[in-house]
PATI-498273 format. One record per residue (C-alpha): residue number from 1; residue in one letter; x negated, y, z negated. Coordinates in steps of 0.05 Angstrom, whole numbers, plus 32768, in hexadecimal, padded with zeros to 4 digits. Layout:
N
NUM,A,X,Y,Z $
...
//
This chain:
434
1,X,7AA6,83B2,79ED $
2,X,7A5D,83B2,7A09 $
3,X,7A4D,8372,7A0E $
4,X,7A01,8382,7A17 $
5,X,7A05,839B,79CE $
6,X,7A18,8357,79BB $
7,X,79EF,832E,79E4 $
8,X,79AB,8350,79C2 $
9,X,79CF,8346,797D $
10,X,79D0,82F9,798F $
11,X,798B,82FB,79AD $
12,X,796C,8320,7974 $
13,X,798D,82E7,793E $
14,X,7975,82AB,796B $
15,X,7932,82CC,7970 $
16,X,7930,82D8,7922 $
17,X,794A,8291,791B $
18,X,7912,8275,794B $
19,X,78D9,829E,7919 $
20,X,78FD,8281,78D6 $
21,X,7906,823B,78F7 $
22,X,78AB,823E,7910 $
23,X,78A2,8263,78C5 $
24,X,78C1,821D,78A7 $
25,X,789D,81F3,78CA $
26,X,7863,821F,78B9 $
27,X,7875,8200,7878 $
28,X,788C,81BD,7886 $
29,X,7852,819F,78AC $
30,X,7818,81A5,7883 $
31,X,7843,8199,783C $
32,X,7856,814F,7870 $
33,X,780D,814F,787B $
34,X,77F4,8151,7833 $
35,X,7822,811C,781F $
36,X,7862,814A,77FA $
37,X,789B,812D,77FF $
38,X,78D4,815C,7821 $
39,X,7915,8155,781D $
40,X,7934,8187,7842 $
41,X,7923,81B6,7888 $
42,X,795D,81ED,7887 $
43,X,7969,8229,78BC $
44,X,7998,8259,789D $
45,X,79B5,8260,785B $
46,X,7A02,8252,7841 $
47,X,7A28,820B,7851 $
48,X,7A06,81DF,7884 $
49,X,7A1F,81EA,78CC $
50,X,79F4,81A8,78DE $
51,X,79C3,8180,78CB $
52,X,79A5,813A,78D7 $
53,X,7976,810E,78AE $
54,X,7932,80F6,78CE $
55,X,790D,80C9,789D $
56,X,790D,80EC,7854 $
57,X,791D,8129,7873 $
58,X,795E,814E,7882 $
59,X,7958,8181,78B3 $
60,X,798F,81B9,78C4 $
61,X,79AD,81F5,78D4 $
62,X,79DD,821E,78A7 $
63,X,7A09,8259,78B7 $
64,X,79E6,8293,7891 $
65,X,79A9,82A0,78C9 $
66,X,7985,82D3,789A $
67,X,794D,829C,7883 $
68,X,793F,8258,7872 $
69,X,791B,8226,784A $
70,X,78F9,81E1,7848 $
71,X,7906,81B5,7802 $
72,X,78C1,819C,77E4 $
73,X,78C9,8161,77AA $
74,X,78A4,817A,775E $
75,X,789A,81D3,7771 $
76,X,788B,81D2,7720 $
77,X,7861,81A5,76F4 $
78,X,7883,818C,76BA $
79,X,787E,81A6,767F $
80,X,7835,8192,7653 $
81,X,7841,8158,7633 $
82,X,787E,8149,7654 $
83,X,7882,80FF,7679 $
84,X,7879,8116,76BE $
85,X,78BF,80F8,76D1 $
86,X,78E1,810B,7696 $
87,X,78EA,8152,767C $
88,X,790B,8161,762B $
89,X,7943,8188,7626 $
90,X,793A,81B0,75ED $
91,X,791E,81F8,75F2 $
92,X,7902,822D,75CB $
93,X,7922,8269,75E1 $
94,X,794E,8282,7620 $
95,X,7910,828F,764F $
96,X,78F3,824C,7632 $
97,X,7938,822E,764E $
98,X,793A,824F,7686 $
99,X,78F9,822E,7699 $
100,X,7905,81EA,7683 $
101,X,7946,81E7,76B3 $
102,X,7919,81F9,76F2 $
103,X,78EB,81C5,76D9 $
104,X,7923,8191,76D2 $
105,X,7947,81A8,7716 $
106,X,7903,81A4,7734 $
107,X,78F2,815D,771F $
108,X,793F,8141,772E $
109,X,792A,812C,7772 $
110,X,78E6,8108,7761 $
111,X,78F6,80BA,7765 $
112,X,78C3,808B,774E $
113,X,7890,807E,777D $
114,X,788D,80CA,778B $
115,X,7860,80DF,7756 $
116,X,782A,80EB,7784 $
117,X,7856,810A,77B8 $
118,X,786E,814A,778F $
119,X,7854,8198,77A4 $
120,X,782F,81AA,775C $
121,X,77FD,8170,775A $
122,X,77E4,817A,779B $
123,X,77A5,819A,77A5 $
124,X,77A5,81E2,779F $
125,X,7785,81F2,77E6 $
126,X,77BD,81BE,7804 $
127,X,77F4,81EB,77DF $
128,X,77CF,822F,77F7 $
129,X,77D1,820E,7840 $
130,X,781B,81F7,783C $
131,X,7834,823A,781E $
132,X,7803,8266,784B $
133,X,7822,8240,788E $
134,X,786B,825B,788C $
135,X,784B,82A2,788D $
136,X,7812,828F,78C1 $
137,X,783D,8278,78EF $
138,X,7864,82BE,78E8 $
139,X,7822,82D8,78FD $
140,X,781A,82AF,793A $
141,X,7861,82BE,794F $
142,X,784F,830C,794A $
143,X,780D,82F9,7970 $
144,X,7833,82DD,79A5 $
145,X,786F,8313,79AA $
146,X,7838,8344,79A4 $
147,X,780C,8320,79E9 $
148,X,7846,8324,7A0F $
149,X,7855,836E,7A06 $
150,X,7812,8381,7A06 $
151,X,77F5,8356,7A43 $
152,X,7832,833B,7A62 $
153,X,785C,837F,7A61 $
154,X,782A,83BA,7A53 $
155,X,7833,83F0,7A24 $
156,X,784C,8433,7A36 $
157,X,7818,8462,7A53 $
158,X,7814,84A8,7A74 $
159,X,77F6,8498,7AB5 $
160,X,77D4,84D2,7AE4 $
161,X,7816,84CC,7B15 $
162,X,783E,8508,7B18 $
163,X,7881,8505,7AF8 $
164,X,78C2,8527,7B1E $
165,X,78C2,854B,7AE3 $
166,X,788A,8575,7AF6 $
167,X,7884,85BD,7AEA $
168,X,789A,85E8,7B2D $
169,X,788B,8626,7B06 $
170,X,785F,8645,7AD0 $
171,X,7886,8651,7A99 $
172,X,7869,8678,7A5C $
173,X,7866,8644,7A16 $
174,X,787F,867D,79F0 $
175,X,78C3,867B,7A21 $
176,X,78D1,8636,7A05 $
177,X,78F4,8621,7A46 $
178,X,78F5,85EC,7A6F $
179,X,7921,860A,7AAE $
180,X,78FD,8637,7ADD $
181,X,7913,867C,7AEE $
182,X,7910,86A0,7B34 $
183,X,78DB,86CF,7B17 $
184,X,78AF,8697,7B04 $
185,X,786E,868D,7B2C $
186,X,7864,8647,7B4B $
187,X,7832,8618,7B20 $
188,X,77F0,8601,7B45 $
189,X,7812,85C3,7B4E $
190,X,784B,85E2,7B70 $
191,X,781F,860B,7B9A $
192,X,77F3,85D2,7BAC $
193,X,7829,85A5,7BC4 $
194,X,782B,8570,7B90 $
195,X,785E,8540,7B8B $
196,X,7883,8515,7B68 $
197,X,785A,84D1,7B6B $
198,X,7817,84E6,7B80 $
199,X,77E4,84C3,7B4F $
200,X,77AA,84EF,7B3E $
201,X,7764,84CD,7B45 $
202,X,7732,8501,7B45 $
203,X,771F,8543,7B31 $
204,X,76E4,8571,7B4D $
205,X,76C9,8530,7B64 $
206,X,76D0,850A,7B19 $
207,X,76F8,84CF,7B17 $
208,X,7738,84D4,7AEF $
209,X,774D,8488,7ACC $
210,X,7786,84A8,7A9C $
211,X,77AC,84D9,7A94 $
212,X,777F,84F1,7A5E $
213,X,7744,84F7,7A8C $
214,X,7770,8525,7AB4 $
215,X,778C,8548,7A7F $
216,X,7743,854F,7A60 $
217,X,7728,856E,7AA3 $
218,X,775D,8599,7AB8 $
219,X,775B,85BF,7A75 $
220,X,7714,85C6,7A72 $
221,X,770E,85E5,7AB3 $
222,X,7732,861C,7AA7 $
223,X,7750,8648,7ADD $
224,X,7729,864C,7B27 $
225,X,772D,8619,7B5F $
226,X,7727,85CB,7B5B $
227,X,7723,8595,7B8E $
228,X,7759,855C,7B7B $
229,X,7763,851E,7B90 $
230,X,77A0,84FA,7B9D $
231,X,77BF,84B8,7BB3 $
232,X,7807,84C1,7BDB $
233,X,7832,8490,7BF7 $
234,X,77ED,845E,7BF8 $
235,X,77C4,8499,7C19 $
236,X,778A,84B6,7BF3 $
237,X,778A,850E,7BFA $
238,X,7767,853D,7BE5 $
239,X,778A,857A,7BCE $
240,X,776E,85C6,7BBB $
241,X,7792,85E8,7B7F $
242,X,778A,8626,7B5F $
243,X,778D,8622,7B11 $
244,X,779D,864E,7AE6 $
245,X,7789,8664,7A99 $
246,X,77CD,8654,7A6E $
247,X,77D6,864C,7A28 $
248,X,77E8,8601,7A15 $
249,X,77FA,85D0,79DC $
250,X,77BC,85B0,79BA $
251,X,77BD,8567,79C2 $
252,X,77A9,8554,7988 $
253,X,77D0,8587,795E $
254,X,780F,859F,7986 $
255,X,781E,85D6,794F $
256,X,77DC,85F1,7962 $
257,X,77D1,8616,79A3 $
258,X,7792,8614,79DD $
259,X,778B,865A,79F9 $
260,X,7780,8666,7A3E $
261,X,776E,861C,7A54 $
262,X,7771,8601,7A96 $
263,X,77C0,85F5,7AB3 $
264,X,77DD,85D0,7AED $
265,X,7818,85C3,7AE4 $
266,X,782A,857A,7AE9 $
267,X,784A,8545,7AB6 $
268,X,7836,8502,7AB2 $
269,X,785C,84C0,7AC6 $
270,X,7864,848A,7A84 $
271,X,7851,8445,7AA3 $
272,X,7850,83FD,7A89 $
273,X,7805,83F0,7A7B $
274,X,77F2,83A7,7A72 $
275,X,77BA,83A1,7A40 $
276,X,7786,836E,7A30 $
277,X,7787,8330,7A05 $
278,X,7759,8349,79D9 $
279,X,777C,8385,79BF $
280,X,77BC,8367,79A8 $
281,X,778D,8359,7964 $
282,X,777D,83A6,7960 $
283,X,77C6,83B6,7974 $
284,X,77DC,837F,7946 $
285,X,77AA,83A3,790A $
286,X,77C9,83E7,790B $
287,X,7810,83D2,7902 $
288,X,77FF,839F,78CC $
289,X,77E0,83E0,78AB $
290,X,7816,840B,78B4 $
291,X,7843,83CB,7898 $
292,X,781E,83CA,785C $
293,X,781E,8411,784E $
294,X,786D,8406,784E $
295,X,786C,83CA,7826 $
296,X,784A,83F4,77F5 $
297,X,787B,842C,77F6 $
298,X,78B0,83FE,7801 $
299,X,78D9,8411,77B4 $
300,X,78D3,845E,77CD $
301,X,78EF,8441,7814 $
302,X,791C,8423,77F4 $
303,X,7939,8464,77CF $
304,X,793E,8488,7819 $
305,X,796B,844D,7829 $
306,X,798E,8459,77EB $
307,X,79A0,849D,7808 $
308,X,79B0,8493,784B $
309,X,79E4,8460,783F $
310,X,7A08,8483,77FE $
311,X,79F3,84C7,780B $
312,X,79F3,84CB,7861 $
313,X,79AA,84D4,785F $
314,X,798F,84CC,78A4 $
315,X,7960,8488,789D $
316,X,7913,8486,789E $
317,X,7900,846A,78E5 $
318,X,78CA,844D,78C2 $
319,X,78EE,8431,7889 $
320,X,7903,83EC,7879 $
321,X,793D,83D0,78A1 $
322,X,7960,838F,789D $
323,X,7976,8355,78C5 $
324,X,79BD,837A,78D2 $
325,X,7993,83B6,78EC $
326,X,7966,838F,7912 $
327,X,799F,836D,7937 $
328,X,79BF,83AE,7943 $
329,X,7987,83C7,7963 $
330,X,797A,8390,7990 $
331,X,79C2,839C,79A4 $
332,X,79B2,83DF,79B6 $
333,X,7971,83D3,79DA $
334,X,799B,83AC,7A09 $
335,X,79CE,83D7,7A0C $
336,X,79AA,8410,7A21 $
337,X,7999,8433,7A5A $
338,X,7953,8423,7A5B $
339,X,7932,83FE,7A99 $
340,X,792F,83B0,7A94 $
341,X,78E8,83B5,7A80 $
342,X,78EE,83EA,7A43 $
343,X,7922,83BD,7A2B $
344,X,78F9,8374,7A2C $
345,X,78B5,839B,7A10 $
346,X,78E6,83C2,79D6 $
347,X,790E,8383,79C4 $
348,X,78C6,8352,79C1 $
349,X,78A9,838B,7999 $
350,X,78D8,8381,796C $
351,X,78E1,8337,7964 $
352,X,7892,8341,7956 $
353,X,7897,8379,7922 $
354,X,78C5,8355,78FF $
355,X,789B,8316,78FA $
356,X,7862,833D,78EF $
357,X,7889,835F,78B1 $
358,X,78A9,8318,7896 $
359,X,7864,82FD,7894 $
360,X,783E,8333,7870 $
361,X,787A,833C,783E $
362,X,7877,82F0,7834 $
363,X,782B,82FE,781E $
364,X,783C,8320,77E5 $
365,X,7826,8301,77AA $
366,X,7866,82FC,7780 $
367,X,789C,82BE,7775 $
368,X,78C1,82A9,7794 $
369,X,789B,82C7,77D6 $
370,X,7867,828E,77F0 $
371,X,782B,82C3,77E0 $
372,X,7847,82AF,7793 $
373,X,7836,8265,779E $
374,X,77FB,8279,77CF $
375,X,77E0,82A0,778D $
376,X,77F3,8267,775C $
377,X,77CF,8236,778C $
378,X,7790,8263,778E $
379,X,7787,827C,7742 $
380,X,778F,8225,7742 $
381,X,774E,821F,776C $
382,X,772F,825A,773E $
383,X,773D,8239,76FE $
384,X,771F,81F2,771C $
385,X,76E3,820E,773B $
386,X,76CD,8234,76F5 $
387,X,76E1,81F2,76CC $
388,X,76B5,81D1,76FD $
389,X,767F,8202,76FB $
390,X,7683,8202,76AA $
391,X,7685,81B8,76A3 $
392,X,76CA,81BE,7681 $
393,X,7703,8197,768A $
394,X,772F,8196,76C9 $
395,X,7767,81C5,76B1 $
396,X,77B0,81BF,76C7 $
397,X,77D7,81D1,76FE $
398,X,77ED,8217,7701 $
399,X,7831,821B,76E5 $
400,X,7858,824B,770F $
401,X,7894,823D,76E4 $
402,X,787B,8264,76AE $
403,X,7889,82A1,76D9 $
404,X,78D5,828C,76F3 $
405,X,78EF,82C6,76C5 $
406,X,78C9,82FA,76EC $
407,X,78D7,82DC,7730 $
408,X,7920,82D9,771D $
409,X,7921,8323,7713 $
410,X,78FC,8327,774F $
411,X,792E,82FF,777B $
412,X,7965,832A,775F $
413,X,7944,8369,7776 $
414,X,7933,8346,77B5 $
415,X,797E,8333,77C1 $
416,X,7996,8382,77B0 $
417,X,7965,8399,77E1 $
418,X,797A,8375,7814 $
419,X,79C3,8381,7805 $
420,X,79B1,83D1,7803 $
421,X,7996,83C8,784D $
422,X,79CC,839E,786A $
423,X,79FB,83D4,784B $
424,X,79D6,840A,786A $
425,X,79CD,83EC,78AE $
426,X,7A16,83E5,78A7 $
427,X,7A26,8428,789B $
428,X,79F0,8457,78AC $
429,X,79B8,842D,78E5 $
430,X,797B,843A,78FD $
431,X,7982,8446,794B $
432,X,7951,844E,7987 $
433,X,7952,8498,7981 $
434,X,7941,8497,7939 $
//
């Protein structure tokens, strides 16, 4: 047994237990703030593994690490009419009684002397706040995760240092080879004496930063002589090479081919980059852009996971994947053979891709997701504003309840998806190579 394997399984579930245990408490200190009464602070789902009671409050962990939940007195108004601590039990049809039961379970922990304390009569910018922090503090853990890699680690980069897998040879791109053959000529590089570990910093005199700059240069000069400039073992040189005209990949397009551009014959060495503070927000930007496009296309993802776990598909690297798959692949990003580094900026990448996911998926604005009560809470504020602005009457709090129908059917497709991708991390997982 590889133990490694298991030792990233455990540190992926106490990382994703850390992010549920902050996006509770994301929850659970402003609802204290604004005065609702909670009764519960659980870790986990299932039977209670532990737990102790501070104040009014009973906090915990339970055995089933895949989420969590804080209990807030009075989630639904009673019904109009109704005595605010007494509900009536008759009802005019089964949706009609299926609401009236969530209205009675909801109100069976209100004592007197709470009436002021329960979630709906709050004001609806305090229940925007209280909903909106158990996502926000998703978003700061992603922030976080997503400094470390970024500044504390670095990003992989091609840096202008040649790679020991340099080109000795010139080998034609039609060949589609990678091994040279005694007939080859020697590359530029080759006949320059370049080697492994020499960091390029200039060309014809022009300063080269990245390996794009040198990249960029060499092509555009095209074959003749060139003056380049090298660092080796410490020691700045300066070399004279020869190019010569080859046919090469575009960049941009590698389908598409650059005729006759400039060719030396050396491959770059990836590096650990450290980056600035300032563009984890950029960095942070493009994946929440790319998470949204998924979220959109999640039923169609959904359908390719359908596939791979009945049918043996192979699974969408960018398709959704569960806690089960997530753990499995923090097993494997231990396991591998990867350098220590590679392994820390992989598995914080993805305890902040995950957090970044949980949050944006909590935004959406459907029960019984906190973007349903975040939307309840604002179309509140809406409704007040234009009573205000009309000299009407202060309307009513927004009752959620009347959409518990929809958010049940909504929960129940929640729960198959999620069984669908533990069964297909199960049987057919997402790995590092795809």
């Amino acid at each position: 047994m590889n133990w490694l394997y298991i030792v990233g399984i455990i540190l992926f579930l106490l990382g994703l237990m850390f992010s549920i245990a902050l996006h509770e408490i994301g929850h659970l200190v402003p609802a204290k703030i604004f005065g609702v009464k909670v009764t519960q602070y659980m870790v986990g789902f299932g039977s209670t593994a532990w737990s102790r009671r501070k104040g009014e409050t009973e906090y915990g962990l339970k055995w089933i690490p895949f989420g969590g939940y804080i209990r807030m007195i009075g989630m639904l108004p009673p019904r109009p009419g109704d005595d605010p601590t007494k509900l009536r039990s008759t009802s005019t049809g089964p949706f009609q009684g299926l609401i009236d039961s969530a209205r009675e379970a909801a109100q069976e922990e209100v004592r007197p002397g709470d009436e002021d304390r329960v979630f709906y009569r709050k004001k609806w910018w305090q229940k925007v706040i209280i909903m909106s922090g158990g996502p926000a503090m998703n978003f700061v853990l992603a922030f976080v995760f997503f400094s470390i890699l970024l500044v504390g680690i670095g990003l992989p980069t091609l840096a202008p240092i040649v790679s020991p897998a340099t080109e000795t040879c010139v080998i034609p791109i039609s060949e589609h080879r990678t091994t040279c053959k005694p007939t080859d000529k020697p590359s530029p590089a080759a006949q320059a004496g370049m080697k492994a570990g020499d960091r390029i910093v200039s060309f014809d005199g022009q300063k080269i930063a990245s390996w794009d700059d040198a990249t960029r240069l060499i092509r555009s000069h095209g074959a003749g002589p060139a003056a380049l400039g090298i660092i080796r073992d410490g020691k700045p040189m300066t070399l004279n090479v020869t190019l010569i005209a080859q046919d090469r990949p575009n960049l941009q397009d590698p389908k598409k081919i650059d005729k006759n551009v400039g060719y030396l014959g050396v491959r770059p060495t990836e590096v650990m980059q450290q980056q600035s503070i300032g563009q984890v927000p950029g960095y942070m930007g493009e994946l929440m852009g790319r998470v949204a496009g998924s979220i959109v296309n999640l039923p169609q993802k959904m359908v390719g996971v359908w596939h791979a776990a009945f049918s043996g598909e192979a699974r969408d690297p960018e398709g959704p994947v569960g806690v089960v798959g997530a753990g499995r692949l923090g097993g494997e990003i231990l396991a591998s053979d990867l350098s220590s580094t590679n392994k820390i900026a992989i598995f914080v990448n993805l305890l902040a891709g995950f957090n970044l996911a949980i949050g944006m998926f909590n935004l959406i604005p459907l029960l019984p997701l906190d973007g349903g009560h975040i939307a309840g809470g604002l179309w509140e504020g809406i409704k007040r504003a234009y009573a205000k602005i009309m000299r009407r009457p202060e309307p009513a709090y927004v009752d959620i309840a009347k959409v518990l129908p929809l958010t049940y059917v909504i929960a129940f497709a929640m729960m198959i998806m999620a069984g669908l991708l533990v069964y297909a991390d199960l049987v057919n997982p997402l790995t590092l190579t795809g």
